[in-house]
PQR file of N, CA, C, O and H, with PARSE charges and radii, in Angstrom:
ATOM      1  N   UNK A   1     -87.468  67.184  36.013 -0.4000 1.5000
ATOM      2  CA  UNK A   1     -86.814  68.002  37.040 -0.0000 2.0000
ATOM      3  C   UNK A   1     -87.859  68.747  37.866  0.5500 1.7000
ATOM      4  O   UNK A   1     -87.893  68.690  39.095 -0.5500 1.4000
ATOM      5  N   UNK A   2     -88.648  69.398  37.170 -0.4000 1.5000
ATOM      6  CA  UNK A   2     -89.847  70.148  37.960 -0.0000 2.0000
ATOM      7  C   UNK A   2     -90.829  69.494  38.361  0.5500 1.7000
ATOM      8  O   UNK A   2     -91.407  70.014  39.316 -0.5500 1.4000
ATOM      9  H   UNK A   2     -88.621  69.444  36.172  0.4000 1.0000
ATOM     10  N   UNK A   3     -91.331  68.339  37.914 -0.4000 1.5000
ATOM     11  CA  UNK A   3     -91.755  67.300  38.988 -0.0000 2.0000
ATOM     12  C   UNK A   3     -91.390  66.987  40.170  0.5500 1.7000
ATOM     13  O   UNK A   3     -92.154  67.065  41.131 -0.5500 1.4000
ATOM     14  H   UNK A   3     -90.861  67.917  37.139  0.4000 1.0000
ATOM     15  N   UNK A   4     -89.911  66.507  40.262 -0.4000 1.5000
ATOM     16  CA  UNK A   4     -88.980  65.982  41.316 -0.0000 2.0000
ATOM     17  C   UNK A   4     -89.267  66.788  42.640  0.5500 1.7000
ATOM     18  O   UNK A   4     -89.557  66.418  43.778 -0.5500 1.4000
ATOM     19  H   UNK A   4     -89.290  66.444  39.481  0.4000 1.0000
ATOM     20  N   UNK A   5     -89.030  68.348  41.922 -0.4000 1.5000
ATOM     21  CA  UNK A   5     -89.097  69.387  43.169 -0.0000 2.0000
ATOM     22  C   UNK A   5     -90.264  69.572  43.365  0.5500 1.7000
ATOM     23  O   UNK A   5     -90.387  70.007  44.510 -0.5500 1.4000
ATOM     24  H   UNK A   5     -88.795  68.649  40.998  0.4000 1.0000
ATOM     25  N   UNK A   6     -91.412  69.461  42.766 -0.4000 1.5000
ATOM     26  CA  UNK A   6     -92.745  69.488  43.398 -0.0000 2.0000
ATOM     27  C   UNK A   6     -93.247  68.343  44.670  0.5500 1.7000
ATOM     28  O   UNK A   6     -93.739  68.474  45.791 -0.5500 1.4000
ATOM     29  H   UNK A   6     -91.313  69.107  41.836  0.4000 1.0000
ATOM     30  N   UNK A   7     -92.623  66.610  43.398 -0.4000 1.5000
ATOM     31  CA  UNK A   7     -92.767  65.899  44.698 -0.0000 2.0000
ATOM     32  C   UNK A   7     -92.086  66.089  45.985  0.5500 1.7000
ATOM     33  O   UNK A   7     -92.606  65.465  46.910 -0.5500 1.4000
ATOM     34  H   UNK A   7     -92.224  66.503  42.488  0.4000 1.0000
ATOM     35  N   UNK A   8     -90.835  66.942  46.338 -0.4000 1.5000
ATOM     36  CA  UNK A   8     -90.284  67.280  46.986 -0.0000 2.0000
ATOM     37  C   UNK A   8     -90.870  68.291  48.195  0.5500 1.7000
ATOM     38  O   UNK A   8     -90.760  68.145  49.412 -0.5500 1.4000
ATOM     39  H   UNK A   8     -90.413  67.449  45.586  0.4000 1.0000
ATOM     40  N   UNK A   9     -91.245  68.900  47.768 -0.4000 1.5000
ATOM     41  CA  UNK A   9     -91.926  70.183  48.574 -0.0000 2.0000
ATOM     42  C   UNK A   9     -93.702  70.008  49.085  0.5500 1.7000
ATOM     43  O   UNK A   9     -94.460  70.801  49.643 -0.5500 1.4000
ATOM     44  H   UNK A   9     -91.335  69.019  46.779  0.4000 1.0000
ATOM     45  N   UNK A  10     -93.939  68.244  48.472 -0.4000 1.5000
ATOM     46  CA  UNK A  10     -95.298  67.891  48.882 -0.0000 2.0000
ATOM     47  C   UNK A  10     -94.762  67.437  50.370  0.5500 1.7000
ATOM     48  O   UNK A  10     -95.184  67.845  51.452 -0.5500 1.4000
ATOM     49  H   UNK A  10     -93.323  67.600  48.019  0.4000 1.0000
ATOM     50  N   UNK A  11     -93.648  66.415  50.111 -0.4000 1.5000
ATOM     51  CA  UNK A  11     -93.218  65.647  51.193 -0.0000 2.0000
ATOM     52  C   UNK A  11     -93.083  66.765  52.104  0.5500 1.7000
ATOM     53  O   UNK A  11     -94.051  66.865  52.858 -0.5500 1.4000
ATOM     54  H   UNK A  11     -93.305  66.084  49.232  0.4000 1.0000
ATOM     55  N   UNK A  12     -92.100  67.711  52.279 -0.4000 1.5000
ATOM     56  CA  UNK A  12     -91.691  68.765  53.259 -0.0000 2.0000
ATOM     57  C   UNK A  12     -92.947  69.362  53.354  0.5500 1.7000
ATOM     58  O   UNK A  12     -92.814  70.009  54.392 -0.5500 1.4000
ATOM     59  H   UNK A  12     -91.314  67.630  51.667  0.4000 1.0000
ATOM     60  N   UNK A  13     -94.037  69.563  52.970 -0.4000 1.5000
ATOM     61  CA  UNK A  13     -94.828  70.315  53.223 -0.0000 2.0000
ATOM     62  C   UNK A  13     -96.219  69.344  54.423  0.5500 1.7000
ATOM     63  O   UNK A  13     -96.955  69.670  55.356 -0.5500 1.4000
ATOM     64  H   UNK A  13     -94.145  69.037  52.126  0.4000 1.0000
ATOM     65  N   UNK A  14     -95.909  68.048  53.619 -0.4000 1.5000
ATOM     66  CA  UNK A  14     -96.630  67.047  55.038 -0.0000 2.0000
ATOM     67  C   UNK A  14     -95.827  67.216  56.113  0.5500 1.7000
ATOM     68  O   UNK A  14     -96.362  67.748  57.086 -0.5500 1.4000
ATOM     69  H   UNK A  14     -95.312  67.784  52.862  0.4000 1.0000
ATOM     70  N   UNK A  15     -94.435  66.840  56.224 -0.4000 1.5000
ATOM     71  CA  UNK A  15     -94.264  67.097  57.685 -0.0000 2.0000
ATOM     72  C   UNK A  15     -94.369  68.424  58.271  0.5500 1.7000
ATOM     73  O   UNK A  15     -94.345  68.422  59.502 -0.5500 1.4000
ATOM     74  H   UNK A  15     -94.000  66.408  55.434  0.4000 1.0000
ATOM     75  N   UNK A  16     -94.471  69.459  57.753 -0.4000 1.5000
ATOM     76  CA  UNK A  16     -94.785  70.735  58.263 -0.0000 2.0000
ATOM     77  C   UNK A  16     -96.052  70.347  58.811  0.5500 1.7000
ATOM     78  O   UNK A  16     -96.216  70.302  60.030 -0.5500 1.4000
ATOM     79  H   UNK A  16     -94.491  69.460  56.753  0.4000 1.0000
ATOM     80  N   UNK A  17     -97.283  69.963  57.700 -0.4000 1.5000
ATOM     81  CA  UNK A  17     -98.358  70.072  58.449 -0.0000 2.0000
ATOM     82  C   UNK A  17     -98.754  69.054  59.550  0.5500 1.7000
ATOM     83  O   UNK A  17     -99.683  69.377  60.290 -0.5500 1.4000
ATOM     84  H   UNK A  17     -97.150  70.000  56.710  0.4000 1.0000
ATOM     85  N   UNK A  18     -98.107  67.784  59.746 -0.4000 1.5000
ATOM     86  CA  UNK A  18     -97.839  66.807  60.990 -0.0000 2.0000
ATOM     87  C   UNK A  18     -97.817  67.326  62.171  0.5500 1.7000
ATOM     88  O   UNK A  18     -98.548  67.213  63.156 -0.5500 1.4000
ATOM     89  H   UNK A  18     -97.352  67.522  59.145  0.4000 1.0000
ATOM     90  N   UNK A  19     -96.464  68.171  61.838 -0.4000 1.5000
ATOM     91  CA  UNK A  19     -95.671  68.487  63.079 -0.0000 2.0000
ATOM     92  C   UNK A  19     -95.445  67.584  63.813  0.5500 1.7000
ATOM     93  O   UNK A  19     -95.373  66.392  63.515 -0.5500 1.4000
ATOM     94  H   UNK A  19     -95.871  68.263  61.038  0.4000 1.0000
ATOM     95  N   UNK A  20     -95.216  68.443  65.615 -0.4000 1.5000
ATOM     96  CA  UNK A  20     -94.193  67.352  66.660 -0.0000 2.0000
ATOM     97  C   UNK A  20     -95.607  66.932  67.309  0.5500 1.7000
ATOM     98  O   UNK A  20     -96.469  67.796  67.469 -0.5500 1.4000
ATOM     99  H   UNK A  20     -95.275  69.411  65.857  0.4000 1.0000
ATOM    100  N   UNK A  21     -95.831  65.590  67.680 -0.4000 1.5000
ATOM    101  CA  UNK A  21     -97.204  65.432  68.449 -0.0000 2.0000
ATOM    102  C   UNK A  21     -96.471  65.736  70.309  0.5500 1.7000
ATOM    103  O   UNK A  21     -97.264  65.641  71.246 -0.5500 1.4000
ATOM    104  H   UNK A  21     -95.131  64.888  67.549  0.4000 1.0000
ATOM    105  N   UNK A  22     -95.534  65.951  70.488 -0.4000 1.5000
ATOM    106  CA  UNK A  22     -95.237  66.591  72.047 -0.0000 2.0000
ATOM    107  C   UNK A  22     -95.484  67.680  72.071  0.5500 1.7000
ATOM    108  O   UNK A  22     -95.814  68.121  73.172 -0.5500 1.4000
ATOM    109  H   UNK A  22     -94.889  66.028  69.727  0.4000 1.0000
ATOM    110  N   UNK A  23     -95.447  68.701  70.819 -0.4000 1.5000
ATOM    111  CA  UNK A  23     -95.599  69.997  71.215 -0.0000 2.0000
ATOM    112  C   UNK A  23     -96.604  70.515  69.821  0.5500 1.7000
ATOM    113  O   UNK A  23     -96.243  71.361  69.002 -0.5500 1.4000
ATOM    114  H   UNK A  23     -95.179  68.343  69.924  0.4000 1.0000
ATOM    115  N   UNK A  24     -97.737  69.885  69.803 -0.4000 1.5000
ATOM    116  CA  UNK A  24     -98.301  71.387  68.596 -0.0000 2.0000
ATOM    117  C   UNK A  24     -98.018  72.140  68.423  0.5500 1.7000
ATOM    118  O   UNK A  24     -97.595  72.350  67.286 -0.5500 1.4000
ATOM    119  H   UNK A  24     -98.031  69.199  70.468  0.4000 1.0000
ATOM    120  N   UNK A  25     -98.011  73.326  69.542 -0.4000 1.5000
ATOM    121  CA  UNK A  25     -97.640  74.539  69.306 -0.0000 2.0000
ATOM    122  C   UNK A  25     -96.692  75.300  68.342  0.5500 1.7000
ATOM    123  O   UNK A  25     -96.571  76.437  67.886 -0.5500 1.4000
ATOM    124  H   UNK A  25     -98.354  73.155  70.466  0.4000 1.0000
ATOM    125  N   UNK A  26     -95.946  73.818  68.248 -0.4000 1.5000
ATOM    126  CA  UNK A  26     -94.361  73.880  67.153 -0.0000 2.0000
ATOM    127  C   UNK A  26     -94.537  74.428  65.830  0.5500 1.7000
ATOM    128  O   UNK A  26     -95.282  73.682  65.195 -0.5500 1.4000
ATOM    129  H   UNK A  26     -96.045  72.895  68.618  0.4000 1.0000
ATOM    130  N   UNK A  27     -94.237  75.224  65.286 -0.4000 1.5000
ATOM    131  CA  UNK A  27     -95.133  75.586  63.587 -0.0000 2.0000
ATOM    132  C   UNK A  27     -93.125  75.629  63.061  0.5500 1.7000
ATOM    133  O   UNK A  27     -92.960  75.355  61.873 -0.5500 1.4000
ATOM    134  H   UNK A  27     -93.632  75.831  65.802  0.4000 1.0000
ATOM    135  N   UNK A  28     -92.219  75.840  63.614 -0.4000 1.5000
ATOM    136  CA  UNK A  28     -90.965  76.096  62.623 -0.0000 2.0000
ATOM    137  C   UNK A  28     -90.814  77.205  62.487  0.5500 1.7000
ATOM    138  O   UNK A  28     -90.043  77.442  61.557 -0.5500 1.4000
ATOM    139  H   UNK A  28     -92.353  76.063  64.579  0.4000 1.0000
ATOM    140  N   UNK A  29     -91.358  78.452  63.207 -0.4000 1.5000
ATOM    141  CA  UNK A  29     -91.132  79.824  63.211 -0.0000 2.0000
ATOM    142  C   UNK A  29     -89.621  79.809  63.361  0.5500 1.7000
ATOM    143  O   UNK A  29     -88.827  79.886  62.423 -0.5500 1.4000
ATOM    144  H   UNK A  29     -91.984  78.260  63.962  0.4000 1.0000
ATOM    145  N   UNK A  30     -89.325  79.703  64.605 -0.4000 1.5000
ATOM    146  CA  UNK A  30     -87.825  79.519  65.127 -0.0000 2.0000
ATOM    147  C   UNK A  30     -87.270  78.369  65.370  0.5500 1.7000
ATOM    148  O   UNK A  30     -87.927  77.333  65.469 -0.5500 1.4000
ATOM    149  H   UNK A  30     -89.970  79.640  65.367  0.4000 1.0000
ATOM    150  N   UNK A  31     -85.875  78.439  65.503 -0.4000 1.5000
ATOM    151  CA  UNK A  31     -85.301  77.362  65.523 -0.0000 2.0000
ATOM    152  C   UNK A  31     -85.867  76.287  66.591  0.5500 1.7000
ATOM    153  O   UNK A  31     -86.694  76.783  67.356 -0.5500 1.4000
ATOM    154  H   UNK A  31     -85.341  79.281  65.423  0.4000 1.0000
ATOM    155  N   UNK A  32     -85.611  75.022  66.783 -0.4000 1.5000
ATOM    156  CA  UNK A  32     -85.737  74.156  67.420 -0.0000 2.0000
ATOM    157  C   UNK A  32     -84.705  74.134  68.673  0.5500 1.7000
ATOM    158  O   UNK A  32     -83.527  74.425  68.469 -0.5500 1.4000
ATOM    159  H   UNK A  32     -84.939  74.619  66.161  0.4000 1.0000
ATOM    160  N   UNK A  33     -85.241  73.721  70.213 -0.4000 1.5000
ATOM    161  CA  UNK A  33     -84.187  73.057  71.148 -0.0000 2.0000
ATOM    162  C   UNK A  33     -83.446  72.883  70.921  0.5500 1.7000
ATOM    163  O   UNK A  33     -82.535  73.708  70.982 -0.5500 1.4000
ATOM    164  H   UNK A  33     -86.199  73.484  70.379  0.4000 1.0000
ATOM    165  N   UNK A  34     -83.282  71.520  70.436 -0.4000 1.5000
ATOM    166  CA  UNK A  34     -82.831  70.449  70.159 -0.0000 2.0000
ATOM    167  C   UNK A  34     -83.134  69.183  70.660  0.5500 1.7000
ATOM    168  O   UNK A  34     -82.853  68.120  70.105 -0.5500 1.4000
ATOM    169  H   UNK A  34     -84.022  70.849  70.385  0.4000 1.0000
ATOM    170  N   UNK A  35     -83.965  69.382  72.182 -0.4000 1.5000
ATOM    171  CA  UNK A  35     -84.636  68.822  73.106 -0.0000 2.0000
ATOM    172  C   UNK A  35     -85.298  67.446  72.369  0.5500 1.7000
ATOM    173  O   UNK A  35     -85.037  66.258  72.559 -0.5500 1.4000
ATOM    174  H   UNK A  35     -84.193  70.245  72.632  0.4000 1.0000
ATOM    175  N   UNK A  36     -86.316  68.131  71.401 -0.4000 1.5000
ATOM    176  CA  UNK A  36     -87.096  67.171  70.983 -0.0000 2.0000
ATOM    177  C   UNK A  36     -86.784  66.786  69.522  0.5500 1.7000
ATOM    178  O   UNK A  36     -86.668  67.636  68.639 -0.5500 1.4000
ATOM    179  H   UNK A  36     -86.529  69.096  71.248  0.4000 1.0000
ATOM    180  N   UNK A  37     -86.651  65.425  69.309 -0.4000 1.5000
ATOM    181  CA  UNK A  37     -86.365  65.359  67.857 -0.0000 2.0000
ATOM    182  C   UNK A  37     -87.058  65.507  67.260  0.5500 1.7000
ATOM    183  O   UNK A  37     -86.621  66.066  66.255 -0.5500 1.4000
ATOM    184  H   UNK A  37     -86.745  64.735  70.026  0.4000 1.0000
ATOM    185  N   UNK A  38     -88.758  65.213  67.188 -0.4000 1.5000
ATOM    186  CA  UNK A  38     -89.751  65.381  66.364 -0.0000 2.0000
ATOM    187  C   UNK A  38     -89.772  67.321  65.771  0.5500 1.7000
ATOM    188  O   UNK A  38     -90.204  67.970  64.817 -0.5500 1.4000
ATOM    189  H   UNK A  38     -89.113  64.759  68.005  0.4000 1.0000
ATOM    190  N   UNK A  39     -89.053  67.552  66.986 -0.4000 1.5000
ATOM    191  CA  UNK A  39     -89.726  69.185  66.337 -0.0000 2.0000
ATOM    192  C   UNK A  39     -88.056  69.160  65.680  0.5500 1.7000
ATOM    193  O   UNK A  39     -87.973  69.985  64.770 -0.5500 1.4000
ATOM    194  H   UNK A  39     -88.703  67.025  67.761  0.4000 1.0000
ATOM    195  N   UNK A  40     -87.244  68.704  65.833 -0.4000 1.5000
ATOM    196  CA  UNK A  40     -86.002  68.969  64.782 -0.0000 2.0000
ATOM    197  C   UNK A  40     -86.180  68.634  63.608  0.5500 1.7000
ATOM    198  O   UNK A  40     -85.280  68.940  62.827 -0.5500 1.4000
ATOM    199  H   UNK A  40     -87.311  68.034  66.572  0.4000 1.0000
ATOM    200  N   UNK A  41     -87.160  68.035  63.165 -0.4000 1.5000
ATOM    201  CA  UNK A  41     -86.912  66.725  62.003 -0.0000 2.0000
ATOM    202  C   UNK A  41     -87.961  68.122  61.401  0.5500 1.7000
ATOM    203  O   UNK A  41     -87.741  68.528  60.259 -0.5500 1.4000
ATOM    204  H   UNK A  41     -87.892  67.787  63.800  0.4000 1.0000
ATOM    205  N   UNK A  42     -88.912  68.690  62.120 -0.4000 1.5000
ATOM    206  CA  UNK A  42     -89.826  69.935  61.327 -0.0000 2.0000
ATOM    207  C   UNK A  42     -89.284  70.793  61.353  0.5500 1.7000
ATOM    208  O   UNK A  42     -89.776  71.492  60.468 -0.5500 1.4000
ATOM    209  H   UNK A  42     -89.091  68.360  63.047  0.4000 1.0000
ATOM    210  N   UNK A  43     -88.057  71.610  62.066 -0.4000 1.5000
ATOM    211  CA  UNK A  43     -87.148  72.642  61.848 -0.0000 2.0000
ATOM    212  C   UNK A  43     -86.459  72.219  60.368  0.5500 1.7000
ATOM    213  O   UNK A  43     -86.722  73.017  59.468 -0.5500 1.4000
ATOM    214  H   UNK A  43     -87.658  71.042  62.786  0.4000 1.0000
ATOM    215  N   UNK A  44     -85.731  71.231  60.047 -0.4000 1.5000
ATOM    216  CA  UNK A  44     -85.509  70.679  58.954 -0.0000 2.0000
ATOM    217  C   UNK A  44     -85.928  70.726  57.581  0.5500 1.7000
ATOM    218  O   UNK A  44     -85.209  70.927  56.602 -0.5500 1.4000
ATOM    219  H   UNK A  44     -85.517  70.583  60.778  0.4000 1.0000
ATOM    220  N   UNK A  45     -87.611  70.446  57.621 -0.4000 1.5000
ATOM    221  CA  UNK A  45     -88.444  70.723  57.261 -0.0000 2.0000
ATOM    222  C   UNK A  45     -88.205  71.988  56.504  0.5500 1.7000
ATOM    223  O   UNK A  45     -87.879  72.048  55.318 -0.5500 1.4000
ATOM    224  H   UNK A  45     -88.195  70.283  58.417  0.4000 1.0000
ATOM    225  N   UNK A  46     -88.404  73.005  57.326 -0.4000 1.5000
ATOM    226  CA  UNK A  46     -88.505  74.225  56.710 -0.0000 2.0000
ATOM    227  C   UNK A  46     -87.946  74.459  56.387  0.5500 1.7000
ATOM    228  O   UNK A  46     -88.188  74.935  55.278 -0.5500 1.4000
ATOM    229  H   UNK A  46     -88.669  72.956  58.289  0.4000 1.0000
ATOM    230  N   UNK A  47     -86.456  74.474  56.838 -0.4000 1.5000
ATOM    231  CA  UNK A  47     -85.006  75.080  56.114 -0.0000 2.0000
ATOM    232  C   UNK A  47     -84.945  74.158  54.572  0.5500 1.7000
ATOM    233  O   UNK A  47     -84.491  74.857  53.666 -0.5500 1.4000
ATOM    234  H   UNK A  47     -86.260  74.087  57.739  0.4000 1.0000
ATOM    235  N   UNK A  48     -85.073  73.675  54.424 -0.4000 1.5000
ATOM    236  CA  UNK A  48     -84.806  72.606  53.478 -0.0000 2.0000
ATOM    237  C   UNK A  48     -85.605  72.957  52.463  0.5500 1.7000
ATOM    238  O   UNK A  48     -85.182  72.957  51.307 -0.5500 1.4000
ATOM    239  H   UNK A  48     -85.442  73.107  55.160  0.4000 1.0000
ATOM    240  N   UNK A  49     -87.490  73.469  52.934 -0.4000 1.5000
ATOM    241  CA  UNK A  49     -88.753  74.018  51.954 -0.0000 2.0000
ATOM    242  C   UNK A  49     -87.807  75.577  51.512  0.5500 1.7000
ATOM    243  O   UNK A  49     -87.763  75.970  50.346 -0.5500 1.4000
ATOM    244  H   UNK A  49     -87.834  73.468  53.873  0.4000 1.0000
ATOM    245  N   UNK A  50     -87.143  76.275  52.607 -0.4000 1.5000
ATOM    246  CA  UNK A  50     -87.294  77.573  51.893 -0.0000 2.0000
ATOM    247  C   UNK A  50     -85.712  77.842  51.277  0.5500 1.7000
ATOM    248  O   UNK A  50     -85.377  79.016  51.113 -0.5500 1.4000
ATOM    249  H   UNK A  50     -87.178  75.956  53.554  0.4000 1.0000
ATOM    250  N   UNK A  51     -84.951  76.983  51.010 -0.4000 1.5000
ATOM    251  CA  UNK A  51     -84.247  76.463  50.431 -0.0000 2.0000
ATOM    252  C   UNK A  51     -84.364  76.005  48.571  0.5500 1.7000
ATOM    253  O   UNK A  51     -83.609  76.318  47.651 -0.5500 1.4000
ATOM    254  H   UNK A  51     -85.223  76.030  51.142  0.4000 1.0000
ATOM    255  N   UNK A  52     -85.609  75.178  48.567 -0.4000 1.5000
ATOM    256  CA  UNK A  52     -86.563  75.013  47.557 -0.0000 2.0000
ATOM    257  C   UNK A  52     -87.220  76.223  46.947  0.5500 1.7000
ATOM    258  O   UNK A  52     -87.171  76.441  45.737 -0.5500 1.4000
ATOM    259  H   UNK A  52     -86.223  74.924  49.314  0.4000 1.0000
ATOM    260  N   UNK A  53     -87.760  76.910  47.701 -0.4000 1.5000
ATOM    261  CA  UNK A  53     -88.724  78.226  47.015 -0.0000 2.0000
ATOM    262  C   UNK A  53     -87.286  79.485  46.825  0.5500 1.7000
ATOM    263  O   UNK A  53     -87.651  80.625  46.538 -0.5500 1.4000
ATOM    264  H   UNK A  53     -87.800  76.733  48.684  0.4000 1.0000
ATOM    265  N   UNK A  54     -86.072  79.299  46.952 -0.4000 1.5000
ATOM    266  CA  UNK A  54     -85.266  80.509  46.217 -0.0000 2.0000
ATOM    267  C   UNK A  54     -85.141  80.428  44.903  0.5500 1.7000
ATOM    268  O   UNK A  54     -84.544  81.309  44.285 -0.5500 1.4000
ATOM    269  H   UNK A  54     -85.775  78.373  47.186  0.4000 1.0000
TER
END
């Protein structure tokens, strides 16, 4: 089980550090457009990581 969620939070934690290649600037502070999907798929990302760390 505590494996699972580690491999879990490696994955979410690469696309955090990816990010959107249209917008670097993008870190997941705030919500996303919606404009761009790449930065949705890293809004995602985060909700999903800090979801994991409660």
């Amino acid at each position: 089980m505590i494996n699972n969620k580690l491999e879990k939070e490696v994955e979410l934690l690469k696309i955090l550090a990816k990010g959107c290649k249209k917008h670097p600037a993008y870190r997941a502070i705030r919500k996303a457009t919606e404009r761009c999907e790449e930065c949705v798929v890293v809004w995602k990302a985060r909700m999903e990581l800090n979801k994991l760390e409660e």
